[in-house]
Structures are given as C-alpha cells and as structure tokens.
C-alpha positions in Angstrom: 36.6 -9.1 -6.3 34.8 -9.1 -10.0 31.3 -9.5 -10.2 30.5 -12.4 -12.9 27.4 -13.5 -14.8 26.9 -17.6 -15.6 25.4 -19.9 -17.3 25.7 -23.9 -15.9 24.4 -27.0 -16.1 22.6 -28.2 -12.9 22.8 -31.7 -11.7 19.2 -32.0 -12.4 20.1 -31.3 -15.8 18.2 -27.8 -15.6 20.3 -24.1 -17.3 21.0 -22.0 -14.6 21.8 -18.4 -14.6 23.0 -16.1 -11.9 25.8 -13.5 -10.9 29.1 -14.9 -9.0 32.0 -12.8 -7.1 35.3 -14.4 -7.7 38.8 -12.7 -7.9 39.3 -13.9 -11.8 37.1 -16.2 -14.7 39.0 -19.5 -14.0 38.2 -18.9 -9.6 34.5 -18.3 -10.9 34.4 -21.6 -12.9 36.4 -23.2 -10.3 33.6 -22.2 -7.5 30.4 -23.2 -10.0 32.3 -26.5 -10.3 32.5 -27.3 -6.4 28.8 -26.9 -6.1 28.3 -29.6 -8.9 27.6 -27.6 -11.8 28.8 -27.3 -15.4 29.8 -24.4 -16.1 28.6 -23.4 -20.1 28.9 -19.1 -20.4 31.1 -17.4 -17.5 31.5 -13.5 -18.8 32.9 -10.2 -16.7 29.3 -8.7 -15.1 30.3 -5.3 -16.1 30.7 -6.3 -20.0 27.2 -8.4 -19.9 25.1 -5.4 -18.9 23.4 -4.3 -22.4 23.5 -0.5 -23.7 20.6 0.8 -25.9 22.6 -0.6 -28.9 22.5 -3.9 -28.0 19.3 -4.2 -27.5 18.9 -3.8 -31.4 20.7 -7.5 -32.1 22.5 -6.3 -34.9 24.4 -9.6 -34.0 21.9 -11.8 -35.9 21.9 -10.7 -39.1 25.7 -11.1 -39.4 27.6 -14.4 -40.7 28.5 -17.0 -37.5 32.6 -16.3 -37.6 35.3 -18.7 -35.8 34.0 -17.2 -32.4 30.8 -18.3 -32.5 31.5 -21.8 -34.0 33.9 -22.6 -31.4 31.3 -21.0 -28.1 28.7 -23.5 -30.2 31.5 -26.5 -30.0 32.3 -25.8 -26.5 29.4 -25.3 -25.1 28.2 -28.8 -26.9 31.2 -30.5 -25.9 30.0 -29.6 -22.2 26.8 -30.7 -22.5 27.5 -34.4 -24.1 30.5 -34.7 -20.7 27.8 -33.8 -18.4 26.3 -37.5 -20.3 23.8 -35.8 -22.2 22.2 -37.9 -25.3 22.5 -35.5 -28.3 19.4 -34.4 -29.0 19.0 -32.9 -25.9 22.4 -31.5 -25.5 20.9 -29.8 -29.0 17.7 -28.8 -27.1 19.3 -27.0 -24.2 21.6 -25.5 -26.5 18.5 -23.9 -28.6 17.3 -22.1 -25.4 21.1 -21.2 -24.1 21.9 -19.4 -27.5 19.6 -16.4 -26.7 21.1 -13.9 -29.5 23.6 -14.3 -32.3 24.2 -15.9 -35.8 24.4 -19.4 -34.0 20.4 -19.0 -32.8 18.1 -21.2 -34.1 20.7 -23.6 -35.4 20.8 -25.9 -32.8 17.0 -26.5 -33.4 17.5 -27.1 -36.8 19.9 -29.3 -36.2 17.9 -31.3 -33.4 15.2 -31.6 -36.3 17.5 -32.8 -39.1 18.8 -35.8 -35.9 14.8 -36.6 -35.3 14.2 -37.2 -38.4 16.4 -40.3 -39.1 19.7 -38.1 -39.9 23.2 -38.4 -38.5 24.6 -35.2 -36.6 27.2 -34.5 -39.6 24.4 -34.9 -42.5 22.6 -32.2 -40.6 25.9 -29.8 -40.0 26.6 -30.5 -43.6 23.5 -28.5 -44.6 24.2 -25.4 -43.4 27.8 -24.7 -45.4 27.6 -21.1 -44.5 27.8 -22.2 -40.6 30.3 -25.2 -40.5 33.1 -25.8 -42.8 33.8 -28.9 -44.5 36.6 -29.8 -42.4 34.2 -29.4 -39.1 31.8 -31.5 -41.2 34.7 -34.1 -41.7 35.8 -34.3 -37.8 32.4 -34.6 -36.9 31.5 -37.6 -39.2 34.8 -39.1 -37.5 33.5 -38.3 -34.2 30.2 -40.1 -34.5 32.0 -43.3 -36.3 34.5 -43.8 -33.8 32.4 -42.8 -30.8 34.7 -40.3 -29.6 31.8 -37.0 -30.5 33.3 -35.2 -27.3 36.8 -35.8 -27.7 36.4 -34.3 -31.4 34.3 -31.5 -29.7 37.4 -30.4 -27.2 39.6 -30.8 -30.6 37.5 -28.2 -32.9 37.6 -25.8 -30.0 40.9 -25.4 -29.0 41.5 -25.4 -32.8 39.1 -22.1 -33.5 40.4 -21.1 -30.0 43.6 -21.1 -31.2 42.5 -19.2 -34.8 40.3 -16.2 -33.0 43.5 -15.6 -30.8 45.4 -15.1 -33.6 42.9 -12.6 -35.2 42.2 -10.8 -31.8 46.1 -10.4 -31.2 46.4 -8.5 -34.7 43.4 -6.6 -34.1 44.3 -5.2 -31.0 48.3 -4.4 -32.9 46.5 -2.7 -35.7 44.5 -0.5 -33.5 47.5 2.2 -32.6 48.6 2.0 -36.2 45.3 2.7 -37.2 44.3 5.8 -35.6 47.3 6.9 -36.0 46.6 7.1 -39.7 43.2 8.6 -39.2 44.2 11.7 -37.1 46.9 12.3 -39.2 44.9 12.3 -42.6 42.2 14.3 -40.7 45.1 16.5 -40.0 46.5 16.6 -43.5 42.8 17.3 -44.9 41.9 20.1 -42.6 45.5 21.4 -43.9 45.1 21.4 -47.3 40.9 22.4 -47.3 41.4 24.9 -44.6 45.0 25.9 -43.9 47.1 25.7 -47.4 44.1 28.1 -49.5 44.7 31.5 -46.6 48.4 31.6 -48.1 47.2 32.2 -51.8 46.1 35.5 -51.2 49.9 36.5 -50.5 51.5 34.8 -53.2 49.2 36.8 -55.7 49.7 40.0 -54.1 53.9 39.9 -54.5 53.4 39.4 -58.1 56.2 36.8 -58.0 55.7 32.8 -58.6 56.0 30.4 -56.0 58.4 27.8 -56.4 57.6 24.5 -57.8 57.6 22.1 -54.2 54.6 24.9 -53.6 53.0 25.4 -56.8 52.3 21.2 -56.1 50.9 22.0 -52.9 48.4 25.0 -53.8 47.5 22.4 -57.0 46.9 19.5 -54.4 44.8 21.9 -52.1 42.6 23.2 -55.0 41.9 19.9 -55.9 41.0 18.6 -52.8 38.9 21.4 -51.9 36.9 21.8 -55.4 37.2 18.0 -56.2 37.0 16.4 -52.6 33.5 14.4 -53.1 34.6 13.4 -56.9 37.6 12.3 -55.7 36.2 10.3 -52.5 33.7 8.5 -55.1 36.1 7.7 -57.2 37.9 6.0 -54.8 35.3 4.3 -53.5 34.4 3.1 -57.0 37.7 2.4 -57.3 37.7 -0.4 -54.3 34.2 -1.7 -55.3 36.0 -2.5 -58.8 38.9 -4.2 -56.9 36.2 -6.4 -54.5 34.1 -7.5 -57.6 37.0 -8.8 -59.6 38.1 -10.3 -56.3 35.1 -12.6 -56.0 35.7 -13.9 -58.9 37.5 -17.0 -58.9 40.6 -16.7 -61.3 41.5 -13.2 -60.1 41.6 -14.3 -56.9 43.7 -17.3 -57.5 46.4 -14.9 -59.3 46.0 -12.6 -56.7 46.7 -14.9 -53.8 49.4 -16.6 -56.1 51.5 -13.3 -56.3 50.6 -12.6 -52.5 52.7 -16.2 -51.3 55.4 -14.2 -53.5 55.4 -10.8 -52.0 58.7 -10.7 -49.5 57.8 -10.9 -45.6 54.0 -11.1 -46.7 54.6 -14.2 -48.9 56.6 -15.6 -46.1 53.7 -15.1 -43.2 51.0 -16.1 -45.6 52.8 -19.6 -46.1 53.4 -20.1 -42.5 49.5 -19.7 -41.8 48.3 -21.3 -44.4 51.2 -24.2 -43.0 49.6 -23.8 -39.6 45.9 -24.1 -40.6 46.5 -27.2 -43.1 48.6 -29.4 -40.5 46.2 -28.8 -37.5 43.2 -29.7 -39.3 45.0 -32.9 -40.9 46.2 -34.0 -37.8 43.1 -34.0 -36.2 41.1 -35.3 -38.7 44.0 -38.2 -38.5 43.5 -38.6 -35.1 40.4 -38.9 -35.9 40.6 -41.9 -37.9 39.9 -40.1 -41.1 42.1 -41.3 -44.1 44.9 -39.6 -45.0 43.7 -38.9 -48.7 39.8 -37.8 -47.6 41.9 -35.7 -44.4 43.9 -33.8 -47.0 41.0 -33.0 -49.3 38.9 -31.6 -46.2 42.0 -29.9 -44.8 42.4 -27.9 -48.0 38.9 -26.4 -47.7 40.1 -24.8 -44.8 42.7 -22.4 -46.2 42.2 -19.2 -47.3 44.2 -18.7 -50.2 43.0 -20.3 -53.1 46.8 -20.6 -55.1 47.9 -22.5 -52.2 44.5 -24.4 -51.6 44.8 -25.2 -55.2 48.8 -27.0 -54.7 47.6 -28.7 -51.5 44.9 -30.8 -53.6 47.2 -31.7 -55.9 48.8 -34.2 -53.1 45.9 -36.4 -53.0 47.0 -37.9 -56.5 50.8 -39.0 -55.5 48.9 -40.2 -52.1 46.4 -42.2 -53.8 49.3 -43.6 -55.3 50.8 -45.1 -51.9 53.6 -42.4 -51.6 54.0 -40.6 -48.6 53.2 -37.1 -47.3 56.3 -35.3 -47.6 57.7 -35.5 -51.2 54.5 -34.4 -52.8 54.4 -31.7 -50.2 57.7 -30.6 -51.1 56.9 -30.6 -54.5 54.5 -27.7 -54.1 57.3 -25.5 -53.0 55.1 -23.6 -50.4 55.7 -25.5 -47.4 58.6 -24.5 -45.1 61.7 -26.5 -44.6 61.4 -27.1 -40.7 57.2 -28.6 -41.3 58.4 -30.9 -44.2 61.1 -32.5 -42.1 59.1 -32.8 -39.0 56.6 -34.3 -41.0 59.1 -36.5 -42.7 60.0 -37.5 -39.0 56.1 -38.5 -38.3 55.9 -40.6 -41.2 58.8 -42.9 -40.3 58.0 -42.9 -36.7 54.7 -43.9 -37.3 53.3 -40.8 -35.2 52.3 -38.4 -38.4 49.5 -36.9 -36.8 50.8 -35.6 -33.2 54.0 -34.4 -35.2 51.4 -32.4 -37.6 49.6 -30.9 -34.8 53.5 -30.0 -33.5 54.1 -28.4 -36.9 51.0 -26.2 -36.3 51.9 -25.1 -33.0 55.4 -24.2 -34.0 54.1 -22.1 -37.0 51.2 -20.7 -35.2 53.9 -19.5 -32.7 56.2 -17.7 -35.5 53.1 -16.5 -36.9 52.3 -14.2 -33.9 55.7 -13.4 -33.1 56.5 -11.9 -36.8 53.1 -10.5 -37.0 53.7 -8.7 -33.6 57.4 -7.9 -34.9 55.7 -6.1 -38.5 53.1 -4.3 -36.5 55.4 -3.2 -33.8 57.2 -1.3 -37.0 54.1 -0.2 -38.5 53.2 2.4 -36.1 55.9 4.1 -35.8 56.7 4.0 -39.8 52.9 5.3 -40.5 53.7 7.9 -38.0 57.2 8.8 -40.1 56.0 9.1 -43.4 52.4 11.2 -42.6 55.1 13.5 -40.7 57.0 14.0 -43.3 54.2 14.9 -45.9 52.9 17.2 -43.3 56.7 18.7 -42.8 56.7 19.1 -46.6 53.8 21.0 -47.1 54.7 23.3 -44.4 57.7 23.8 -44.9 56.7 24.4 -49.0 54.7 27.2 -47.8 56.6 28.7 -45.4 59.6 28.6 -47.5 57.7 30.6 -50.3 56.5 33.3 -48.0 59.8 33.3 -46.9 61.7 33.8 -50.2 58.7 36.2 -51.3 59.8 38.9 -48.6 63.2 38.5 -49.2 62.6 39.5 -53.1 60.0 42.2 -51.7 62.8 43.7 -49.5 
C-alpha cells in the first residue's frame, strides 16, 4: 500500500491535513469520503516530500498555466458543494494555496467580492490569471445560479487541455534526448575526433577528396568558430521571438502554419476542439450564442484562425445559423460542421458541440501520438547517417591515401 498526503474539508468546516495508506488516489479519496470529509489535495507521499530545490519556490514567480487554474477551479468547486457561501470558500482557499502562481489570488479576489463586486468583475481583473472565456462562464454561473455546476465544467475542460500537453510532453521526451546525445556526439566528433586525422592527410602530400575536404572545413569551423556560431544562433532565435510578438507576423505566421500538410491538419483540429468546448459550455450556460462565440475565440491560440472565427458573429447577428458562416471560413473540418449542422436542427447545439470536441480532442492525441511515434526513430535515422557520413568520409580518405602511398 502507497503512502498519501491530504488535504480535506472537515465537517466542522475546518482544512485538514494528514498522511493516508490506500492501495491507489481514487481508494484514498474514497476512504477520506467515508469518514465525512471533502477531499480538496490528495498527492503520492513520496512526490510531496520537498528537496532543497523546492524549498526555493521558484514556482511563484512563474505565470499560473492551465494546471493551476483548473486545481484553483476544482478545489473551489469543492468548497461551494460542501455549501460554502463564496467568500469563505475564497478564504479557505487563500490559506490552502500555500505555494504557487495561484497564491494570494484568492485573497484578492475575496477583497474585490467584499467590496460590493460580483465574483466575475473580480476574475476579470486579473487577465493574466483567467481568460476571458473563464471570465464569460463565470458571469453565467452567478446569473443562472448554477456557480458549481460551471466550476465542474471549467475543470474537466482544463483537465482535459493539460492532458493533452502532458501526453506530448512525455512523447517528445525519447525524441528529445535522442537528439541531444547524438549532437553531443556529433560535436565531440568534429572538435575532438575529425582534427587528429589532419595530420595524415598533410603528411601524404595528396588531397583528400571533396565529401572530406567538407568535413575537415566543417570541423575547423566548429572548433575555431564554435562560440560565434552558438551566438549567432542564439541571436538568430531571439530575432525570430521578437518579430513573433508582434502581432501581424504572428498572424502570417499562424496563417501559413493551418497550411503546412499534417501540421496544418492537427492545428485545425485543436483549434476545432478548443473553440466547440468552450461554446458549448458557455451555451449551456445560458450565454448567447453571439457573446459565446466572441469569448470562445479568445481562447484559441492561433491568431489567423482566431481572426476567421470572429468573423461569424456578423452573419449571426444577422439571424443565420452556426454552420454556414463556419463553413465559410474553410478551417473547420467536415465531420464538426455536419454534427453541428445536426445540433442546430435538433435543437441540441450545445451537447453536439461539446461531442465535436471530444471527437477532435480524441484524433488529436491519436495523430499526435502517431507523429511522435515516427519522430524518434526518424531523428535517430538521419543523426546516424550524418554521423556514418563523416566517418566513413574520413576513413575512406585514409583509405585511398595508402592505396596511392603503396
């Protein structure tokens, strides 16, 4: 049995903490749930314990990512089902949130509510923390009185978006060091290797041949100009991040990206994904269609097709439907415009949109997986071959060099 650490709600309404053995997570939660508690953090004991490192909470001075935002909405969600008022939820949630980007914002929020603000108007000024689109589902929430339902929504929606981003982390990892040993192992050749075979080209009098020559130049450069080289590439990428923040190289970039072949064709799909679940659950919500789109394109990443799903709010205003203008974009898959087409006339759009985003979420990770999977092995391929190359350049030389000596 795993040792795990806990955080709960008590029925006295106090934070608890303590250590639990259970055989998995879900048994631990399950046991802190038969002795009447809310469970609010449950973590493996042996990853909780903090190293030296830790202790430094480099974690605060970085930017609150999906992660955070949906521990923050699941955590609050927990709080107002336990029958919580708000601002106390907000209070207990200011002393659970111990380390982190999300500290201190719960107080700031519990100040913005005591002082005659709604809970959105105080989420809504802190951008940098909580997207417009959260903003949106919030305002909903607290109109309609369904707060917690909108909480559980939000969550399983970042839920859903970290998974994605932890599943092609964890592809990218073997790819990765893959490429780093290798190029370690290509520089060491060309610094430390490639320059001991000069000596005998120089002493048989005789040129090497060209495949060679390229190599010996490559070397000499590498070894004499390594640091030049290294900051100009650097320079290089700093160049290609500056004119990326600005607005209308970005929106070319990410225009010819949705063109790119297999790229273009995942980008569309998660940009699909992330557009339909956030409109349907703003619609569920109550929010109107119009406003829902607006708020939903906030939420996308790439600005070219950010800038086409705006463009649907005029034919909407209008009184057409969702579809055609959709289709009119040209970005949108076949499969989401029909099923959407499907929602409208059956009166259901917003469960067949959140259908659409599962389905495309679904195809996202399986041709993500599917492109990684070939990564690997093709990063592995083509460093080999570059390293066959140069070998077999300088062993060929040495080679023919003898055979001219003899």
């Amino acid at each position: 049995m795993a040792e795990f650490e806990y955080k709960a709600l008590a029925r006295s309404g106090e934070v608890v903490t303590g250590q639990i053995s259970s055989d998995s997570r879900q048994g631990a939660i399950d046991v802190l749930r038969r002795r009447g508690m809310a469970p609010l953090q449950v973590m493996d004991g042996t990853t909780t314990r903090k190293s030296w490192l830790s202790r430094l909470d480099l974690r605060r001075r970085r930017k609150a990512g999906d992660k955070d935002l949906m521990l923050f909405t699941r955590e609050f969600a927990i709080l107002l089902r336990a029958g919580l008022p708000v601002d106390r939820a907000l209070s207990m949630l200011d002393r659970i949130l111990e380390e982190g980007p999300m500290r201190g914002v719960p107080g700031e929020l519990l100040k913005a509510i005591q002082s005659g603000s709604s809970l959105a108007a105080g989420l809504q000024s802190r951008p940098e923390t909580f997207p417009a689109f959260y903003v949106g589902m919030i305002k909903a929430g607290e109109t309609g009185g369904v707060l917690v339902e909108v909480l559980n929504r939000l969550s399983t929606m970042l839920e859903r978006r970290e998974a994605l981003k932890a599943s092609v982390r964890s592809a990218l990892t073997y790819p990765l060091l893959v490429l780093i040993l290798t190029g370690l192992s290509l520089v060491v050749l060309l610094v430390y290797v490639v320059p001991e075979f000069r000596p005998m080209f120089e002493e048989t009098g005789v040129a090497p041949p060209l495949p060679t020559r390229v190599v010996l130049a490559v070397s000499d450069a590498v070894t004499e100009w390594g640091w030049l080289l290294l900051a100009g590439l650097l320079a290089i990428l700093l160049a290609i991040r500056s004119l990326g923040l600005r607005a209308d190289t970005s929106r070319r970039f990410d225009a010819w990206l949705l063109r790119v072949p297999v790229i273009g064709g995942i980008l569309r799909r998660i940009e699909t994904a992330r557009f339909c679940r956030s409109l349907g659950t703003l619609r569920a919500n109550g929010v109107v269609l119009v406003e829902a789109v607006g708020i939903s394109a906030g939420t996308l990443q790439n600005r070219a097709f950010a800038d086409a799903v705006r463009q649907i709010s005029g034919p909407l205003s209008r009184g057409e439907g969702l579809a055609a203008p959709m289709r009119k974009t040209g970005l949108f898959p076949p499969l989401a415009l029909q099923l959407i087409e499907v929602g409208e006339e059956s009166g259901e759009l917003h469960q067949m949109l959140l259908q659409v985003a599962d389905i495309h979420d679904t195809e996202v990770e399986r041709e993500v997986q599917k492109a990684l999977a070939l990564l690997a092995p093709a990063v592995t391929v083509l460093l080999g071959l570059i390293i066959a190359f140069i070998v077999g350049s300088m062993l060929g030389a040495i080679l023919g060099s003898y055979e001219l000596a003899v």
